[in-house]
C-alpha positions in Angstrom: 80.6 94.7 100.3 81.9 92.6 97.6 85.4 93.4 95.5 85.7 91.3 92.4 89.5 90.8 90.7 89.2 90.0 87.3 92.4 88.3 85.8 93.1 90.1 82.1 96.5 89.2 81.3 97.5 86.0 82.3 101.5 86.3 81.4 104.7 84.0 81.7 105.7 85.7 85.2 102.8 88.0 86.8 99.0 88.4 86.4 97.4 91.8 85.7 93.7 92.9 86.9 90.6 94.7 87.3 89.3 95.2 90.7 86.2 96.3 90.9 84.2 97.7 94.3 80.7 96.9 93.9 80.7 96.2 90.5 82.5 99.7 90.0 85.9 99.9 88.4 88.6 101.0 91.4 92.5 99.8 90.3 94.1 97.7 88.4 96.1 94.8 90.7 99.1 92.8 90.0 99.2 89.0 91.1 102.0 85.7 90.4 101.7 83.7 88.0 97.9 82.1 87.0 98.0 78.8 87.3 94.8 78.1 86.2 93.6 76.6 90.0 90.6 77.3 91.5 89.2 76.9 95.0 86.9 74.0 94.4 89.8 71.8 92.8 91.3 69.2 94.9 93.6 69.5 97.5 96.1 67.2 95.7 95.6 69.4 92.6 96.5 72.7 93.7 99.5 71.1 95.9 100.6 69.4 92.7 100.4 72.7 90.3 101.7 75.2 93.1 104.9 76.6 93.1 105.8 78.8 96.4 106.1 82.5 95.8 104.8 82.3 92.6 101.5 81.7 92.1 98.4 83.5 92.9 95.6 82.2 94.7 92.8 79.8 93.0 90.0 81.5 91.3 86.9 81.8 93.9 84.7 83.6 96.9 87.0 84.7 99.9 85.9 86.7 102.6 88.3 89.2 103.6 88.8 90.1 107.4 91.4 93.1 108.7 94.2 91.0 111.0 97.0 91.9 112.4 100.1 91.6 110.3 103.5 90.6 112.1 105.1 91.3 108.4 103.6 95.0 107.3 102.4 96.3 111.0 105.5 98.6 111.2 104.5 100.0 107.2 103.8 103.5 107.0 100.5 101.9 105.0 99.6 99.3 108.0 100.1 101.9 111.1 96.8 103.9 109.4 94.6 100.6 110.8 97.5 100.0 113.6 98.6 97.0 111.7 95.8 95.3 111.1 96.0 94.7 106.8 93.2 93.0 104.5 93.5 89.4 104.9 91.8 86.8 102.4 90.7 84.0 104.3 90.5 80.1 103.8 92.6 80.2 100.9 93.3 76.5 100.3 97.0 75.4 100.7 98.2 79.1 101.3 98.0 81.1 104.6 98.7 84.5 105.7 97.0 85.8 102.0 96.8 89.4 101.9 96.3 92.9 99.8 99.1 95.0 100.2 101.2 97.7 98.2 103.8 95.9 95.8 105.1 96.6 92.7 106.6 93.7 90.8 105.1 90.2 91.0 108.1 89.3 93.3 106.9 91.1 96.3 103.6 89.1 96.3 104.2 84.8 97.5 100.7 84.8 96.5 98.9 88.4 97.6 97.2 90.7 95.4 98.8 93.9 95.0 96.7 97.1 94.1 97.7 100.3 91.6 97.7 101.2 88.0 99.7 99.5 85.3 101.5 101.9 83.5 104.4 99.8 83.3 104.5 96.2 81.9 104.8 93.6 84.1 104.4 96.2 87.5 101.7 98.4 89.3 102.4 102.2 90.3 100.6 104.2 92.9 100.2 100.9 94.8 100.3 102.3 98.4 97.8 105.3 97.0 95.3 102.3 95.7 96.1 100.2 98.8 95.3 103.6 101.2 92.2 104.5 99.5 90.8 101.0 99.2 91.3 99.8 102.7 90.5 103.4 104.5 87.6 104.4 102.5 86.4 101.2 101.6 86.8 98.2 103.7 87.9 99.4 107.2 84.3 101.4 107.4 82.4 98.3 105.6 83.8 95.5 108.7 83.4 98.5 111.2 80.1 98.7 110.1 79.5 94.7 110.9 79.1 94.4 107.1 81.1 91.5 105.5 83.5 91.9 102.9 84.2 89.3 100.6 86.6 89.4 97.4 85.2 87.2 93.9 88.5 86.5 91.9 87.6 85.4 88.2 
């Protein structure tokens, strides 16, 4: 299965997205700051441009895996997959990457929250998104053996 996150609107504090299922149109998402990085820069060049807690993760192909979550596993959202919670793996120079509910950019240090924008700057409905994308959608697709992978544009 592959998600795809397409960055729209790239602002001063937050970045607002299409995610797609498939090549089908699922939520919106809400991110940090773009910092224009991307996974195949250097190293020293995505250390040098990061700032902690407030900037998303470099453009590029992740695979995502369901992991236990020391952070969420006591979430109303997490116990549904007993605390296991989409993690994006081999993120260069960030660790511990996940989807989760949020609603303002400063829930994130670096995850991708899903939901609808209906209010600048924020998602709504995030845990709703969050429920249906990880119950319906990627839970069955790893318990099926298939690999899940997220393109971020």
């Amino acid at each position: 299965m592959k998600l795809t996150l397409d960055r729209k609107y790239k602002k001063q504090d937050y970045t607002i997205g299409h995610l797609y299922i498939n090549g089908q149109y699922f939520c919106d998402t809400l991110e940090d700051k773009d910092r224009g990085l991307t996974q195949d820069m250097p190293i020293e060049e995505i250390e040098s441009k990061k700032v902690y807690g407030e900037t998303c993760i470099p453009a590029g192909l992740y695979e995502i895996k369901m992991t236990y979550s020391p952070k969420f596993h006591t979430r109303t959202w997490a116990k549904l997959t007993s605390g296991r919670v989409p993690q994006i793996m081999n993120v260069p120079c960030w660790s511990g990457v996940r989807i989760h509910p949020a609603n303002e950019a400063s829930e994130l240090l670096g995850c991708i929250a899903p939901g609808k924008n209906t209010k600048k700057g924020m998602v709504t409905s995030s845990t709703h998104y969050y429920t249906i994308l990880v119950i319906d959608f990627i839970y069955p697709a790893l318990e099926n053996k298939e690999k899940v992978y997220l393109e971020i544009k």
